[in-house]
C-alpha positions as CSV (number, residue, x, y, z in Angstrom):
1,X,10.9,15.3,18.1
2,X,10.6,11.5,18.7
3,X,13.7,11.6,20.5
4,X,12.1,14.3,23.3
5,X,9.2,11.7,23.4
6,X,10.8,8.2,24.1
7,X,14.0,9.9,26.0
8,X,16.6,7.8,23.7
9,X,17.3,7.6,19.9
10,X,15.2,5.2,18.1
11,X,17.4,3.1,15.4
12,X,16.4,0.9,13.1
13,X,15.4,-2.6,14.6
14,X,11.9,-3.5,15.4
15,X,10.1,-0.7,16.7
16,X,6.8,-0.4,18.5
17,X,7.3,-2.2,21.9
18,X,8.1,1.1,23.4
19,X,6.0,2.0,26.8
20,X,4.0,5.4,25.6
21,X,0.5,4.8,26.4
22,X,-0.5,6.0,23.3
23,X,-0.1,4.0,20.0
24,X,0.0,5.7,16.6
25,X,-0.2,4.4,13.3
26,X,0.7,6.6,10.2
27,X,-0.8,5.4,7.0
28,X,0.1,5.9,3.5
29,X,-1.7,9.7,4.3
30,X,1.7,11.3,5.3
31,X,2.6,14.4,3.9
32,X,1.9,15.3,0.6
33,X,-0.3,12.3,-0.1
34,X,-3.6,11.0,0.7
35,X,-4.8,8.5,2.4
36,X,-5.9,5.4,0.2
37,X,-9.7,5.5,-0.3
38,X,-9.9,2.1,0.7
39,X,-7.9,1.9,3.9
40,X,-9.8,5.4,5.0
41,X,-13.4,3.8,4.1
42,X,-12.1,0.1,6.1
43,X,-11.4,2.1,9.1
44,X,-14.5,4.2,8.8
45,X,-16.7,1.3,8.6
46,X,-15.2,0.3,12.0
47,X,-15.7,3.5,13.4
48,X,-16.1,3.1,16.9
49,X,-15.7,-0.3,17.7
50,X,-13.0,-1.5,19.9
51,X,-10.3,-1.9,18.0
52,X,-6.0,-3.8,19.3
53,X,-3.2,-1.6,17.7
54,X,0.5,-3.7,17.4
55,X,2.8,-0.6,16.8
56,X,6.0,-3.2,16.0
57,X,7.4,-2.0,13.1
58,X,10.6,-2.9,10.9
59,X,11.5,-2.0,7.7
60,X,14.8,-3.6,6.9
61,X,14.7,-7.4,6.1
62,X,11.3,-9.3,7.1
63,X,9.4,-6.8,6.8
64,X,6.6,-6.1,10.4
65,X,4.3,-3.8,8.9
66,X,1.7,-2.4,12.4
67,X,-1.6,-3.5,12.1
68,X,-4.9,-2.7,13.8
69,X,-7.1,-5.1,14.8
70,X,-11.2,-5.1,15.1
71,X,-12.2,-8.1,16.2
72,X,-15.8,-8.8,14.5
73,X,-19.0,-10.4,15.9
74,X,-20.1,-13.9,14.1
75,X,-23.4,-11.3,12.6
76,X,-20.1,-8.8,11.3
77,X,-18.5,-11.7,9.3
78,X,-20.9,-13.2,7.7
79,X,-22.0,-9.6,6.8
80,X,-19.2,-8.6,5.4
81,X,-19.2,-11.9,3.1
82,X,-16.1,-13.3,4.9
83,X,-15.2,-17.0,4.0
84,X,-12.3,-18.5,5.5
85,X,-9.3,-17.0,5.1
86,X,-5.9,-19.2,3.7
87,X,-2.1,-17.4,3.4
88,X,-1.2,-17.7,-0.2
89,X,1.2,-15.1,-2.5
90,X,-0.9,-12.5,-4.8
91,X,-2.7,-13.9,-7.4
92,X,-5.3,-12.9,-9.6
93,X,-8.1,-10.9,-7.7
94,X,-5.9,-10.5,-4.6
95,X,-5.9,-6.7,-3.3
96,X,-3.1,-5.3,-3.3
97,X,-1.0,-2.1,-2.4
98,X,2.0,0.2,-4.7
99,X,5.0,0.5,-2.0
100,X,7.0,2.7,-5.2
101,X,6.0,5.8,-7.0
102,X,4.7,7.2,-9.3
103,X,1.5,5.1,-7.8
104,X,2.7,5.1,-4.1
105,X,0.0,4.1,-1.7
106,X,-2.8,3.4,-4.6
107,X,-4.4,0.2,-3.9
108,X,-6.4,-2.1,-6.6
109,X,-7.1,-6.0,-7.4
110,X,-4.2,-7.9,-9.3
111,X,-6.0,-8.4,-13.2
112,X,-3.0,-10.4,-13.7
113,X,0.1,-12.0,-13.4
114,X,2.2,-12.8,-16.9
115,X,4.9,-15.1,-16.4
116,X,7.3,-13.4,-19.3
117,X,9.8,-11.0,-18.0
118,X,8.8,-6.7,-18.6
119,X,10.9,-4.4,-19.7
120,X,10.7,-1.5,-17.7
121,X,11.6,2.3,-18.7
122,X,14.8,1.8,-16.3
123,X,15.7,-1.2,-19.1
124,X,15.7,-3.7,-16.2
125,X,13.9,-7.0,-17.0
126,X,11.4,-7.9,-14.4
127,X,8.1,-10.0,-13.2
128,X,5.1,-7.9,-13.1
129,X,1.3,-7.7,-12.3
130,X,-1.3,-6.1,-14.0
131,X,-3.4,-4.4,-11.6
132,X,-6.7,-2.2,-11.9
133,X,-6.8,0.5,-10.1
134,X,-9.7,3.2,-10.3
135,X,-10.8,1.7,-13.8
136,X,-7.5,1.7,-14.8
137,X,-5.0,-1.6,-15.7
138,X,-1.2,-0.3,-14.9
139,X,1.5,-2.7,-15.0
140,X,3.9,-2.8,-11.9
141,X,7.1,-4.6,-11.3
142,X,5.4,-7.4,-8.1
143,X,8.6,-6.3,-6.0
144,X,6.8,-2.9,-5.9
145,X,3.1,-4.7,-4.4
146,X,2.4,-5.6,-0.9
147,X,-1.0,-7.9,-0.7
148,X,-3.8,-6.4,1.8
149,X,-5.6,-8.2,4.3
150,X,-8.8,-7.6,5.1
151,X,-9.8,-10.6,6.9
């Protein structure tokens, strides 16, 4: 139990600053479901490098998602066919992860992005993305993507 471990109940604020010795970051592979293909072959590629872990975590309003860092050589960039990395929203081409079923997890490149509103099978009216995923174009209300990084 979690509780046993830190010696207090954990609530809901940020998470993750917590004195353990030990960090631990639980993917989308929980449970029932799998790890995403592409998060389990990132991590392999980086397979024993040294890697930072930031455990801070919140999941009410402004979102802090962890993240693990690998900190790459200048020969590791410009293998991996880096270029320099800007913020901006999703857009065409941007990769991108399903935070809702029935594709939870499932991560795939935005096709695109119609500006008209979708009705979904709940008969709400909403924005949505077209997004390929496994040879597959699905469209998915944007409230239900999170954009990867990779860089």
């Amino acid at each position: 139990d979690l509780e046993d471990i830190l010696g207090y109940t954990l609530g809901v604020a940020i998470t993750g600053s917590e004195d353990l010795g030990t960090s631990l970051i639980i993917t989308e592979g929980y449970g029932r479901i799998p790890m995403g293909s592409r998060s389990f072959e990132l991590l392999q590629q980086h397979n024993g490098k040294f890697t930072s872990v930031n455990g801070a975590t919140q999941i009410r309003a402004g979102v802090i998602r962890p993240e693990i860092v690998v900190p790459l050589s200048g020969y590791d960039y410009l293998e991996s066919g880096s270029e320099k990395y800007t913020a901006t929203g999703i857009s065409p081409g941007s990769l991108v992860r399903v935070i809702r079923a029935p594709y939870f997890g499932d991560i795939g490149t935005v096709v695109s992005l119609p500006p008209e509103l979708k009705q979904m099978e709940s008969e709400t009216m909403v924005r949505v993305a077209e997004v390929e995923i496994e040879g597959e174009t699905l469209v998915i209300p944007r409230a239900n993507l999170e954009m990867v990084e990779t860089q």
